[in-house]
C-alpha positions in Angstrom: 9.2 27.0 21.8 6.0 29.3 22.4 5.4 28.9 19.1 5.3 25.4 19.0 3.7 25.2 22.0 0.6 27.0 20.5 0.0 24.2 17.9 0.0 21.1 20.6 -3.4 19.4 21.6 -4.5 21.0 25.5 -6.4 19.3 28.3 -7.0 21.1 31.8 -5.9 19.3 34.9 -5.6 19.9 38.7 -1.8 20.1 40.4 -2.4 17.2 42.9 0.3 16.8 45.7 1.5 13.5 43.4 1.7 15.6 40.6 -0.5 16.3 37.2 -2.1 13.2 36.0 -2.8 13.0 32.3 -4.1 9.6 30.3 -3.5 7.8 33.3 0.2 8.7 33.5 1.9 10.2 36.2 4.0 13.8 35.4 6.1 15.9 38.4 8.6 18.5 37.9 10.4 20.5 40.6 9.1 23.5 39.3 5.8 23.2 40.3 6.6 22.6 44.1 5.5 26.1 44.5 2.2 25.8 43.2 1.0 22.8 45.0 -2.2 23.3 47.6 -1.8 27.4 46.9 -4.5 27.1 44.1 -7.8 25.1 43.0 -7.7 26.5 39.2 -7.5 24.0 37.4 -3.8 24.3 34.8 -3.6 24.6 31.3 -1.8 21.2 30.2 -0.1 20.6 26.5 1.1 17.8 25.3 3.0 16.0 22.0 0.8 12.9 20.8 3.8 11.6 19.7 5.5 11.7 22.8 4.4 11.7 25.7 7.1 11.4 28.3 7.1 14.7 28.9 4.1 17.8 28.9 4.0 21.1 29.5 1.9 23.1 32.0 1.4 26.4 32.6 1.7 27.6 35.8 -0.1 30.5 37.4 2.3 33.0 36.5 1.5 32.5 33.0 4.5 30.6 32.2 5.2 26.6 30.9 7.3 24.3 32.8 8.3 21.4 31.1 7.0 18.1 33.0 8.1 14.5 32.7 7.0 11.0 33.6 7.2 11.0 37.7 9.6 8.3 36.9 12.7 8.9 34.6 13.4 5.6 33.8 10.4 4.9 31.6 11.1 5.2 28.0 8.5 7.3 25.5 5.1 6.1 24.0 3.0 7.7 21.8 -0.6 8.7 23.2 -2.3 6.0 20.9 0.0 3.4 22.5 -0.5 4.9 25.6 -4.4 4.5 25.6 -4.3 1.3 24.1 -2.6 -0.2 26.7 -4.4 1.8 29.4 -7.1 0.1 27.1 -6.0 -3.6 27.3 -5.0 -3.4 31.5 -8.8 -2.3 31.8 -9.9 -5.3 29.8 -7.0 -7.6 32.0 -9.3 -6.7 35.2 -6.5 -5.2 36.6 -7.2 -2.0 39.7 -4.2 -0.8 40.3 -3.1 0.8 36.5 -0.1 3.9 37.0 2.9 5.0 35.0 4.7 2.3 34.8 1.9 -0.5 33.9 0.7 1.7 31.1 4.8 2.7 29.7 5.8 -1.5 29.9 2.4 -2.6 28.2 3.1 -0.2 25.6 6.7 -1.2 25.0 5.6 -5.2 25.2 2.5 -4.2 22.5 5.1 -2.4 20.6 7.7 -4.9 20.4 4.7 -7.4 19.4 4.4 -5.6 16.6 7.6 -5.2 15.5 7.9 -9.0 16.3 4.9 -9.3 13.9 6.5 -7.0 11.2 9.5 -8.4 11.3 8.2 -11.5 10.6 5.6 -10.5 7.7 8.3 -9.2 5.9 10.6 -12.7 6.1 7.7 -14.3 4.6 7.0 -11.9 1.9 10.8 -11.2 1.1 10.9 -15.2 0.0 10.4 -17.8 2.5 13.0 -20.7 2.1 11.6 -23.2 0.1 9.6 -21.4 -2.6 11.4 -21.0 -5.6 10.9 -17.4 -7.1 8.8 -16.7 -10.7 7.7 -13.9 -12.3 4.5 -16.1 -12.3 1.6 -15.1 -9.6 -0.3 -17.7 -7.8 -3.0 -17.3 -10.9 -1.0 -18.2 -13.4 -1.1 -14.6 -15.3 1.9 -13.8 -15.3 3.9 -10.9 -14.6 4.0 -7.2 -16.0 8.1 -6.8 -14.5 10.5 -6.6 -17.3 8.0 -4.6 -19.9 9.5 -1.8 -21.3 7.0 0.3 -22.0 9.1 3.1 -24.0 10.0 0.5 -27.1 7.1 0.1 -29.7 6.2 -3.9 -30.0 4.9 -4.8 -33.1 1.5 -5.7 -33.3 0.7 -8.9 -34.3 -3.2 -9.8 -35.5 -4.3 -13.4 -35.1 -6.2 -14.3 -38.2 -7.2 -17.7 -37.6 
C-alpha cells in the first residue's frame, strides 16, 4: 500500500474541525480525531484521480489514514467529474456547493452521458427504417468482403 501510495498525485491541506477539504469535497475519518486543533502544519494529502471517495492523509506521526467522503452514502466520481460539476454549480450561481452537490451533479452528468452513448450507438447499430448496404452514403461502395489473400486477375480496359 506504501508503495502505491508513493505514485498518487499530493496536495497539502489543513485538518479543519469538519474535516480535510479537498476539490470542494468534504473527507473525515475517526482517526484523525486526535489531531484536530493540536497542530497548524498543514498535512500531506494523496489521492486516486480515479476515485475519489476516499484519500489518504498523513498524519503527524508519519503514518496514512485512509479518509472517506464525510458522508458514506455518496457513491465514487472521478476527479475530472468531480471538477466538472464543481464547474457547472459555479456557472448555475449557486453559494452553497458541498459534498453532496458536487457527488449528485456528477452522477446526473454521468448518466447524461451514458444516456447520450447509449443512444449514439442505437443510431449507429441501424436505426429502424434504413435498410442496410454495403453502399456508403457516396455511393463508393464498400471494401467488406475483399479478400485480400486470393490473387484477382487483372483485367486491362482497352477501349
Amino acid at each position: 500500500m506504501r508503495f502505491w501510495l508513493t505514485f498518487l498525485p499530493e496536495q497539502e491541506r489543513t485538518l479543519r474541525p469538519t474535516g480535510i477539504h479537498l476539490f470542494g469535497l468534504r473527507y473525515w475519518s475517526p482517526a484523525l480525531s486526535p489531531d484536530v486543533g493540536r497542530s497548524n502544519r498543514r498535512l500531506l494529502v494523496k489521492y486516486d484521480p480515479r476515485d475519489m471517495a476516499r484519500i489518504f492523509v498523513r498524519r503527524p506521526s508519519g503514518n496514512f489514514v485512509e479518509a472517506r467522503y464525510a458522508d458514506l452514502t455518496l457513491p465514487s466520481v472521478t476527479l475530472y467529474e468531480a471538477v466538472a460539476a464543481r464547474r457547472a454549480l459555479l456557472a448555475k450561481g449557486r453559494q452553497e456547493i458541498n459534498t453532496r452537490a458536487i457527488v449528485g451533479t456528477a452522477i446526473a452528468q454521468r448518466e447524461l452521458v451514458d444516456a447520450a452513448t447509449r443512444k449514439t450507438a442505437a443510431v449507429r447499430g441501424g436505426g429502424a427504417g434504413r435498410p442496410k448496404t454495403n453502399v456508403d452514403g457516396r455511393g463508393w461502395g464498400s471494401l467488406r468482403g475483399i479478400d485480400s489473400s486470393k490473387p484477382m486477375p487483372f483485367v486491362e480496359d482497352t477501349e
